[in-house]
VOPAGU-2260 file (C-alpha; in pm, 1 decimal, decimal comma):
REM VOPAGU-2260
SITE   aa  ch    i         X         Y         Z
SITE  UNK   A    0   -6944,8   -2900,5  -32450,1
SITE  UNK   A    1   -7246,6   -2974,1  -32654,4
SITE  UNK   A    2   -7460,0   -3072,8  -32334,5
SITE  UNK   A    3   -7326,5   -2702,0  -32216,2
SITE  UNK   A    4   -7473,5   -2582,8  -32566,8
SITE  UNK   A    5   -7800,2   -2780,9  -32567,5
SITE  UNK   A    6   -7839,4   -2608,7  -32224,9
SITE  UNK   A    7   -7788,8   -2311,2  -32374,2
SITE  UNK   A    8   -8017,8   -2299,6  -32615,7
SITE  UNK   A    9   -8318,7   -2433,9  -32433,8
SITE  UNK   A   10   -8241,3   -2176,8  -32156,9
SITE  UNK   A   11   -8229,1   -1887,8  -32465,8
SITE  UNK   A   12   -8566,6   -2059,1  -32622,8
SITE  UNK   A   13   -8691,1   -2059,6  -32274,6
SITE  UNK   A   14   -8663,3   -1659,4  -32246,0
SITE  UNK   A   15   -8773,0   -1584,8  -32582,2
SITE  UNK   A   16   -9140,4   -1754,6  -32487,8
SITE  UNK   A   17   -9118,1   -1578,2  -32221,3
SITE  UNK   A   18   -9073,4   -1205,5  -32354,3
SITE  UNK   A   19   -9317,1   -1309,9  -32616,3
SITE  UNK   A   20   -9579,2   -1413,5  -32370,3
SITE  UNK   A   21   -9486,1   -1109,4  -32162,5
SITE  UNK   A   22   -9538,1    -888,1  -32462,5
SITE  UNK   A   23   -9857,3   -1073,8  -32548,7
SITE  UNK   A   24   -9993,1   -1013,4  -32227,6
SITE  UNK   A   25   -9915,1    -643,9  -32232,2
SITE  UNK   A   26  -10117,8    -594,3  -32526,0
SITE  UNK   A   27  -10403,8    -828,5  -32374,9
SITE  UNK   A   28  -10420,1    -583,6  -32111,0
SITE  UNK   A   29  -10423,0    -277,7  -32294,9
SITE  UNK   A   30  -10753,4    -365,0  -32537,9
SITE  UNK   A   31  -10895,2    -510,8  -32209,8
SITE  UNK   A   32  -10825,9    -138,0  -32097,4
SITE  UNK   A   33  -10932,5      17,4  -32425,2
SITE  UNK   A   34  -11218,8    -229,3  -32445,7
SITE  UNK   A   35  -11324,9    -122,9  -32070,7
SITE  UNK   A   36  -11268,6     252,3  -32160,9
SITE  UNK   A   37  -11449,7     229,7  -32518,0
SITE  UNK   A   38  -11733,7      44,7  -32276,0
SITE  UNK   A   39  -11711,4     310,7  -32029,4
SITE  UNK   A   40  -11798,8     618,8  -32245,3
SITE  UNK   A   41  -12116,9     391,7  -32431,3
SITE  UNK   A   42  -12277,9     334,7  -32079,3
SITE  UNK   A   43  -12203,4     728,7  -32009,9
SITE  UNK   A   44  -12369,3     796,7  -32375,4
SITE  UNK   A   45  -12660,9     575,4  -32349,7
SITE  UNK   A   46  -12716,8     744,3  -31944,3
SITE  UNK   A   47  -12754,4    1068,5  -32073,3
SITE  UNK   A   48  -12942,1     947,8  -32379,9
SITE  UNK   A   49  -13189,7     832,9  -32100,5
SITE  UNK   A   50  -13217,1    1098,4  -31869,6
SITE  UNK   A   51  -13289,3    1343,3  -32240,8
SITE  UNK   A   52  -13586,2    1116,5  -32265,8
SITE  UNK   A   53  -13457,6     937,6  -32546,5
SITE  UNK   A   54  -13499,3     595,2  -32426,8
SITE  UNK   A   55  -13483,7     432,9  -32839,2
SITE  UNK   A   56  -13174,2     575,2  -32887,1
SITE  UNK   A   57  -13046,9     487,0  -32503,4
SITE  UNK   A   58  -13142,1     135,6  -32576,6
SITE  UNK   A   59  -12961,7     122,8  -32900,1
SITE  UNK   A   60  -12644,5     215,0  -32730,3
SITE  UNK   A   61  -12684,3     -53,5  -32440,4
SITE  UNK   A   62  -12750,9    -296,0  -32698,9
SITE  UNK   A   63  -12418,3    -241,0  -32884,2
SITE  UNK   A   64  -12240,8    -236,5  -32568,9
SITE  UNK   A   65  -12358,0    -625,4  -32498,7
SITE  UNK   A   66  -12306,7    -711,5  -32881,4
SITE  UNK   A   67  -11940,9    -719,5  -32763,9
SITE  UNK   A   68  -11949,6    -791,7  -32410,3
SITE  UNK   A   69  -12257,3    -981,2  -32364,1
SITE  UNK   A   70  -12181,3   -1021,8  -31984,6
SITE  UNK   A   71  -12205,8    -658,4  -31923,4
SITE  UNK   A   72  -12441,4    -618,0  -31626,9
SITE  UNK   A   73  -12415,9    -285,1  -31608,7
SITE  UNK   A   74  -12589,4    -228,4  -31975,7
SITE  UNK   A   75  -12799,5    -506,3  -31843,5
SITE  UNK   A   76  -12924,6    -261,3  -31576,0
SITE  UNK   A   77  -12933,6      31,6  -31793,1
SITE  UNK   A   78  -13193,0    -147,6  -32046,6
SITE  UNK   A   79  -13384,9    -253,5  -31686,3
SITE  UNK   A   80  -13348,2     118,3  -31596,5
SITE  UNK   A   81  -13520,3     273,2  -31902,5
SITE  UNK   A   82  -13758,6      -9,7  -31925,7
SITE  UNK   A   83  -13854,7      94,7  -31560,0
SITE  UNK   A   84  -13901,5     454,6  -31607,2
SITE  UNK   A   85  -14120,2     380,6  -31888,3
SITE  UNK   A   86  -14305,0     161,6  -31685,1
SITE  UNK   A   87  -14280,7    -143,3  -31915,5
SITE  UNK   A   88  -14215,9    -383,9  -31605,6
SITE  UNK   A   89  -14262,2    -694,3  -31839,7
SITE  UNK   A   90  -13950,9    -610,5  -32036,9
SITE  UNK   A   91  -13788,6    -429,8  -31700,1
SITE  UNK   A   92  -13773,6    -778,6  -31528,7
SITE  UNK   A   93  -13553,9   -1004,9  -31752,2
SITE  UNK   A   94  -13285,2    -687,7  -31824,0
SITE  UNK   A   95  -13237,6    -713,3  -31405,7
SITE  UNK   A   96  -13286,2   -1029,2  -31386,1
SITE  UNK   A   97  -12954,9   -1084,5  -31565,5
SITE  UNK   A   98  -12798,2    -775,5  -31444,5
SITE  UNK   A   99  -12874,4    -930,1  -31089,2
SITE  UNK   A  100  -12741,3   -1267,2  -31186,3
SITE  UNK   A  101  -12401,2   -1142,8  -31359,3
SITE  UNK   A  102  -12354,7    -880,1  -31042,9
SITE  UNK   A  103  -12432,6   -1068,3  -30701,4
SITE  UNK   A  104  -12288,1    -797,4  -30527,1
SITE  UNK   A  105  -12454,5    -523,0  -30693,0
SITE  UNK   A  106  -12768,4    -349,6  -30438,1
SITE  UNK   A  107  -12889,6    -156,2  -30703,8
SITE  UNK   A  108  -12897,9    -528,1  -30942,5
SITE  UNK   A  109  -13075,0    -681,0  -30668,2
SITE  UNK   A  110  -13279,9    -388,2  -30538,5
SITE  UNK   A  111  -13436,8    -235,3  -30915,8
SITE  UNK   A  112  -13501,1    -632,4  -30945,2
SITE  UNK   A  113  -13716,1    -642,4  -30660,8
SITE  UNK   A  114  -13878,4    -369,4  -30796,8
SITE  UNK   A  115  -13977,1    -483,6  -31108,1
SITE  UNK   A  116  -14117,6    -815,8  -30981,9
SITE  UNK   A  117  -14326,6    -592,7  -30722,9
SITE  UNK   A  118  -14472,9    -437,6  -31041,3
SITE  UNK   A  119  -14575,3    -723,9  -31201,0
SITE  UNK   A  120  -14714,5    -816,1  -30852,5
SITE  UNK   A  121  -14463,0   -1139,2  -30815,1
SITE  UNK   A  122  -14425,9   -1050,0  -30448,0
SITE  UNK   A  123  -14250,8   -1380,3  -30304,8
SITE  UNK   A  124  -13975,6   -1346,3  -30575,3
SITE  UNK   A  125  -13918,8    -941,4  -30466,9
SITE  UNK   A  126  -13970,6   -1052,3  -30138,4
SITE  UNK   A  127  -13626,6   -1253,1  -30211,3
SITE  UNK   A  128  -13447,3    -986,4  -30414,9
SITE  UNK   A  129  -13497,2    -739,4  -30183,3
SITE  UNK   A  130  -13351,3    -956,1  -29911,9
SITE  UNK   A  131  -13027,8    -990,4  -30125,8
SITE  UNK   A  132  -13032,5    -600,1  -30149,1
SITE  UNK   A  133  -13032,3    -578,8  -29821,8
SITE  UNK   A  134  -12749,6    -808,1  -29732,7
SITE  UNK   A  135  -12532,2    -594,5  -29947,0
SITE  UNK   A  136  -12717,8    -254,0  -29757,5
SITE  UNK   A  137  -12858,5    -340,3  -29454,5
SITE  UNK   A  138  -12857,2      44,7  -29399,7
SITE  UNK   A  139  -13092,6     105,2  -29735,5
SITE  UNK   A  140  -13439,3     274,8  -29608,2
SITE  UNK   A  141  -13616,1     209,1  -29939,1
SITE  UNK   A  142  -13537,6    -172,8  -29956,5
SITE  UNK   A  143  -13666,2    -205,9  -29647,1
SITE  UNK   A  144  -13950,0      32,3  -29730,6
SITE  UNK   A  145  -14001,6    -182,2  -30019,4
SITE  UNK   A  146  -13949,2    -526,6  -29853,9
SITE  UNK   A  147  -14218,0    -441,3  -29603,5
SITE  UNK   A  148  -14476,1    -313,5  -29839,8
SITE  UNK   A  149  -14391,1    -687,8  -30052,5
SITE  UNK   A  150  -14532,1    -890,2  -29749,2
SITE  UNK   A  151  -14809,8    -699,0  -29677,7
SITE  UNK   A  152  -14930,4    -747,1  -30053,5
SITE  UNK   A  153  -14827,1   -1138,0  -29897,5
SITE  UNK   A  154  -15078,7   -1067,8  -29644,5
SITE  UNK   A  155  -14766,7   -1088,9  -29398,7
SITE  UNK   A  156  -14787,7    -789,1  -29150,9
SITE  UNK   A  157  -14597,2    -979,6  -28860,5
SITE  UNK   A  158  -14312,6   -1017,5  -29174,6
SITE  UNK   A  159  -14357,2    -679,6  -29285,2
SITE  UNK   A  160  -14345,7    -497,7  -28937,9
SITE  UNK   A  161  -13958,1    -536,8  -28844,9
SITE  UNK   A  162  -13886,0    -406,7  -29216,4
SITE  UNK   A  163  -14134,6     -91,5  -29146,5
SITE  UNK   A  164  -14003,1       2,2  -28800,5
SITE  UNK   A  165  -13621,1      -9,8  -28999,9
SITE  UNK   A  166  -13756,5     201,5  -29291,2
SITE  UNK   A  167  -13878,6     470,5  -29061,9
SITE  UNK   A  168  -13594,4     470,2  -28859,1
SITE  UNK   A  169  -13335,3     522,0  -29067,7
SITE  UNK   A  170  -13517,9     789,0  -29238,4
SITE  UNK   A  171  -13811,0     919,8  -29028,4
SITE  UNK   A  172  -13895,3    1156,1  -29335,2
SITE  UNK   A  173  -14018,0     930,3  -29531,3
SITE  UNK   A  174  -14410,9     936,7  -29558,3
SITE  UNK   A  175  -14478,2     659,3  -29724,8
SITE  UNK   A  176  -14248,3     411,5  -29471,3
SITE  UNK   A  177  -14493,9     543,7  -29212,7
SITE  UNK   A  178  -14757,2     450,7  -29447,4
SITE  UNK   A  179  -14610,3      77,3  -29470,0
SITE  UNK   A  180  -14581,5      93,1  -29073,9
SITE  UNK   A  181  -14943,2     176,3  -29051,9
SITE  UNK   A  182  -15056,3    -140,4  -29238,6
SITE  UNK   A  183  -14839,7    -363,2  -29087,6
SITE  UNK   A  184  -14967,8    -279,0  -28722,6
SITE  UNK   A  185  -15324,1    -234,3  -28900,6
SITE  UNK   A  186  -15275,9    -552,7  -29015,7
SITE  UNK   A  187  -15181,4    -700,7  -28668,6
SITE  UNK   A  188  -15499,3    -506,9  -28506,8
SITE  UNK   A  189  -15288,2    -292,2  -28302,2
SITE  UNK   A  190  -15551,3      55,7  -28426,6
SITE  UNK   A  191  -15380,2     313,2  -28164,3
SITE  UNK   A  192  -15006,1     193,5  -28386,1
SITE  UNK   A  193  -15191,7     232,5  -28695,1
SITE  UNK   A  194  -15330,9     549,7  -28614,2
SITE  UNK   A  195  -15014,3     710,4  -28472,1
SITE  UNK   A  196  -14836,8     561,2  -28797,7
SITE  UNK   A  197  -15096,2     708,7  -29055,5
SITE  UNK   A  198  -15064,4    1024,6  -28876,8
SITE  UNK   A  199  -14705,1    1065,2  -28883,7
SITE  UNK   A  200  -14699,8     981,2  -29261,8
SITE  UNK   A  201  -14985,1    1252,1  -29360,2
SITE  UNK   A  202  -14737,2    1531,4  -29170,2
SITE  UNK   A  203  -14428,3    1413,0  -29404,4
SITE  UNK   A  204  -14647,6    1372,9  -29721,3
SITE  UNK   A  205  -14913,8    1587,6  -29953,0
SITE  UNK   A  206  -15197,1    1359,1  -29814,3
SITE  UNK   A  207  -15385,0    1120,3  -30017,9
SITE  UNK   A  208  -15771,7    1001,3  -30055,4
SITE  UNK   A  209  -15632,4     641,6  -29971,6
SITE  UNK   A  210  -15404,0     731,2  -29663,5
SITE  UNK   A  211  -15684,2     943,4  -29525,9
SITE  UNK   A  212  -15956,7     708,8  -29531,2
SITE  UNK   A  213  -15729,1     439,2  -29386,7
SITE  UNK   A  214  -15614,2     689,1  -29056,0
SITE  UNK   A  215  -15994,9     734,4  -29090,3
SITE  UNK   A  216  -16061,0     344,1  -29047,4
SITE  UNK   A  217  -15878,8     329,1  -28775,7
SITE  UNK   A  218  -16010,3     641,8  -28603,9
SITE  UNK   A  219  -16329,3     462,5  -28661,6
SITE  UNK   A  220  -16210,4     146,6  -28452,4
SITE  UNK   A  221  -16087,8     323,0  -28160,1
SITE  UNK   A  222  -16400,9     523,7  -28137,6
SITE  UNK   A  223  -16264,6     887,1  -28169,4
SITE  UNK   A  224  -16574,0    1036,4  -28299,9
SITE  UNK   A  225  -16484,9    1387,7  -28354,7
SITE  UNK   A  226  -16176,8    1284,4  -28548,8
SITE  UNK   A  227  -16335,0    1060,1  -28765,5
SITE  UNK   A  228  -16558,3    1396,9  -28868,2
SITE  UNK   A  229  -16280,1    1610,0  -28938,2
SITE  UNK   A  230  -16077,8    1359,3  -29118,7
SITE  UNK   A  231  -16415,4    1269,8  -29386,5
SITE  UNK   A  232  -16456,1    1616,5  -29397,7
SITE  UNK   A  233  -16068,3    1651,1  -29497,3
SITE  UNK   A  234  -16153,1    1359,3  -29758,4
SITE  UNK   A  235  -16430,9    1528,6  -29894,9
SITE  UNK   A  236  -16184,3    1778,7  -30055,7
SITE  UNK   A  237  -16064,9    1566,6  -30290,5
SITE  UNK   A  238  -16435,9    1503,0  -30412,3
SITE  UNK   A  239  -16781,0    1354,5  -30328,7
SITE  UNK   A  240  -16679,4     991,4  -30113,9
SITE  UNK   A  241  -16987,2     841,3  -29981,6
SITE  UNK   A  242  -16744,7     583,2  -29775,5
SITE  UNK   A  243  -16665,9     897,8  -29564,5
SITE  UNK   A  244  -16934,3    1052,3  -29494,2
SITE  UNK   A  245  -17128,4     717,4  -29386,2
SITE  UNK   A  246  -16820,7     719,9  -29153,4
SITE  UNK   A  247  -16880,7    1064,3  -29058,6
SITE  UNK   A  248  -17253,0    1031,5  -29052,2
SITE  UNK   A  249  -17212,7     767,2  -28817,2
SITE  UNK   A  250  -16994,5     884,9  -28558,0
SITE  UNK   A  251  -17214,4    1232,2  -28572,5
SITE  UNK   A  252  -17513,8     985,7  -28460,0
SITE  UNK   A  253  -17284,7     830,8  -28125,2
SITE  UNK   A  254  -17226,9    1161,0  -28018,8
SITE  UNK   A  255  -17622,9    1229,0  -28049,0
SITE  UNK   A  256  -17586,5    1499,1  -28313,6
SITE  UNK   A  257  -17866,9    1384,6  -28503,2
SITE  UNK   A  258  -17954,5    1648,8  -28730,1
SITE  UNK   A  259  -17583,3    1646,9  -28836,9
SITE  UNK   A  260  -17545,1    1308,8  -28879,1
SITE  UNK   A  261  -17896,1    1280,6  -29109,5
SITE  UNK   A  262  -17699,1    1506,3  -29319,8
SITE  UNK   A  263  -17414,1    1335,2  -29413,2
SITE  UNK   A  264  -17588,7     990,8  -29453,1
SITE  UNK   A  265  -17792,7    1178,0  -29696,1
SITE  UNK   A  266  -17482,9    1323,2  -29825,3
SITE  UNK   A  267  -17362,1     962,2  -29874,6
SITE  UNK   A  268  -17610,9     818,8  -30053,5
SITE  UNK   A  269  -17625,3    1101,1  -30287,8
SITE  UNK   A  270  -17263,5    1016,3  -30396,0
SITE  UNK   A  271  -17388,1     640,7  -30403,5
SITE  UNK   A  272  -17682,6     540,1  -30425,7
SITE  UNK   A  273  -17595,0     161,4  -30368,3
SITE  UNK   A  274  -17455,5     293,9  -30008,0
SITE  UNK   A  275  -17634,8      13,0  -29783,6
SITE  UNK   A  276  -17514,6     107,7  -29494,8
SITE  UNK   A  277  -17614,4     525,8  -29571,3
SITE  UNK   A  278  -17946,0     415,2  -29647,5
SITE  UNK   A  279  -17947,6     247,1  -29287,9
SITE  UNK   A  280  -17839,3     525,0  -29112,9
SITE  UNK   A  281  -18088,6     765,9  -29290,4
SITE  UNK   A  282  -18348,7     476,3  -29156,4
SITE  UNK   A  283  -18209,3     451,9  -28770,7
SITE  UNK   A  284  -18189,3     879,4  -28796,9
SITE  UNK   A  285  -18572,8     881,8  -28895,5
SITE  UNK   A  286  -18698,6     585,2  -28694,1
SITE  UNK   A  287  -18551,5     769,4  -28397,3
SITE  UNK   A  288  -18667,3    1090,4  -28473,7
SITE  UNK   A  289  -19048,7     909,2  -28483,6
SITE  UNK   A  290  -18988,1     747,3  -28158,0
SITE  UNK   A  291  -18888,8    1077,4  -27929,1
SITE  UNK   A  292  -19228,6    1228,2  -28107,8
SITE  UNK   A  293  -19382,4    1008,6  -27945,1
SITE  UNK   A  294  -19466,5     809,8  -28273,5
SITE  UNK   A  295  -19635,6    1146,1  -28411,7
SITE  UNK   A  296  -19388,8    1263,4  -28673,5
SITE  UNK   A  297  -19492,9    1036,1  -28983,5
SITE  UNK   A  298  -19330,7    1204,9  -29191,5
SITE  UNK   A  299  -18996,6    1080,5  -28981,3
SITE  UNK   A  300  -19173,7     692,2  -28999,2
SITE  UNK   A  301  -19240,1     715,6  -29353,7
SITE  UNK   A  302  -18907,3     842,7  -29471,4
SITE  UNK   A  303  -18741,3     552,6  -29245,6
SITE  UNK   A  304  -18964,2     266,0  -29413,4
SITE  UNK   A  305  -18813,6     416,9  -29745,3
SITE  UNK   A  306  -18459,2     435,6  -29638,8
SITE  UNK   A  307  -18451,7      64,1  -29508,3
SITE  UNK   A  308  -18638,8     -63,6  -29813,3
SITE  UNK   A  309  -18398,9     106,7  -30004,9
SITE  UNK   A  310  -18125,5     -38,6  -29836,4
SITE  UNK   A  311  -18240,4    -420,8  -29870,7
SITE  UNK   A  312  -18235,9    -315,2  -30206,8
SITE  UNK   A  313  -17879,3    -270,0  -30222,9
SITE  UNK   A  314  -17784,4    -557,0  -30015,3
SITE  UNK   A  315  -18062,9    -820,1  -29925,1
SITE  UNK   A  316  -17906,6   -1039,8  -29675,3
SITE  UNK   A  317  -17922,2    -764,8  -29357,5
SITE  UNK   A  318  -18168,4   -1000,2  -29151,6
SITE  UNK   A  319  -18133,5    -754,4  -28845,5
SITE  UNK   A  320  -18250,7    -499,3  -29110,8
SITE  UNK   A  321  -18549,2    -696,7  -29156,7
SITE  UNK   A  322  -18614,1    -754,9  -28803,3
SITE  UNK   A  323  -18665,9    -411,4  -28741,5
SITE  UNK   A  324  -18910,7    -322,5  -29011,6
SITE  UNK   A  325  -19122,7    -605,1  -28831,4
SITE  UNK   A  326  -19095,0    -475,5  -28504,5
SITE  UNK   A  327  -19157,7    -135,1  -28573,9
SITE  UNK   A  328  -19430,9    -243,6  -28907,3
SITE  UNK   A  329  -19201,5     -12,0  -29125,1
């Protein structure tokens, strides 16, 4: 009888731990649930704190979220966010950094990472996050934008080509994936790609100074003279760019347009006045001019001693420039 009592009471001890530990449990849950609620509404706060432009005051709140749940990557992001929009990449970084670290999983962790490091021109390192975003989203057209712009700052085009072609192709909209796909195959030498590319990308964008002078660089390698004029002139709307119109001044001159081209060199070195290569064409315009007068026009000699001279100035190692001024006594 006293075994069957002992038995008893250890089964009744038994039960009452476990109720206890049941109840305990219970109300570990619900301030896990109150703590994840209470958390909740703070990152909601502190969002639209944000978007109001209030970024102290956003801060604040994703700072008192971590003071009691310092492994919170989602306040973690939300101080990289603000940081980012404020364009304060140096503080940006270590907020994702951690947010990255405590959420694996997370693309936009791994992705607004990336992005940071870009900034602060640490392109191996986004070259990795990015590649962790897009194991998560394989299907993401601006990590892949991204990804490919990161190893062509590398000097990578072969790398950054595959990325481009994705980018584009998952959303042909985009102008500036075209633009990324335009300096990868610039950067593998394939012009009549790089062309096609910076085209495409100035019909889905407001075109830029930079993305027109580099469809204009490549116009310029394949030769298509009368689209190399219209796309300097197009530059020339966005102000004076001596670059241009030495492009345009030179491709006037292959198509024997003389008077034209003497007109834009000229234009050229009146927007720069350290424009070597202007000041060359002004002196092949002129020379040329005083050779189909027979040598008569002086004037045209003269002016062409001047613009060579002037040139040498600018940039003294042009030995063929030198060679001429011999031959011809300039």
């Amino acid at each position: 009888m006293n075994e069957i009592r002992r038995i008893r009471f250890a089964l009744l001890f038994l039960l009452t731990i476990i109720a206890l530990m049941s109840c305990q449990g219970t109300r570990d849950a619900a301030r896990q649930n109150d703590q994840a609620e209470t958390e909740q509404t703070l990152l909601e706060a502190a969002g639209n704190k944000a978007s109001e432009g209030d970024y102290t005051q956003a801060l604040a709140i994703f700072h008192e979220i971590l003071e009691e749940n310092p492994t919170s990557s989602d306040a973690y992001l939300g101080i990289g966010d603000v940081y980012l929009e404020q364009a304060d990449y140096v503080r940006a970084e270590p907020a994702l950094a951690r947010a990255a670290k405590l959420s694996p999983r997370s693309y936009d962790a791994q992705f607004r990472h990336g992005l940071a490091l870009q900034m602060l021109d640490r392109f191996l390192e986004a070259v990795q996050a990015y590649h962790r975003a897009l194991t998560i989203d394989p299907e993401s057209a601006e990590a892949n934008r991204n990804l490919a712009s990161a190893y062509l700052r590398l000097q990578e085009p072969r790398n950054a080509l595959p990325f481009a072609k994705r980018a584009v192709a998952i959303d042909p909209a985009d102008g500036t994936a075209w633009v990324s796909l335009g300096a990868a195959w610039e950067g593998m030498e394939d012009w009549t790609q790089a062309a096609d590319a910076y085209v495409a990308a100035s019909e889905r964008m407001e075109p830029t100074p930079e993305l027109m002078r580099n469809l204009l660089r490549m116009l310029a390698k394949l030769k298509r003279y009368r689209e190399v004029i219209s796309t300097a002139e197009t530059i020339q709307r966005f102000g004076p760019d001596a670059e241009a119109l030495e492009r345009s001044g030179w491709a006037s001159f292959r198509l024997g347009e003389y008077d034209v081209s003497l007109k834009s060199y000229r234009g050229a070195v009146t927007a720069d006045q350290d424009m070597w290569q202007a000041w060359n064409g002004i002196g092949v315009n002129r020379l040329n001019a005083y050779l189909l007068s027979n040598r008569e026009d002086m004037d045209a000699f003269q002016e062409a001693g001047n613009a060579f001279r002037q040139s040498l100035r600018a940039n003294g190692d042009q030995p063929k420039v030198i060679d001429l001024m011999l031959k011809y006594q300039l």
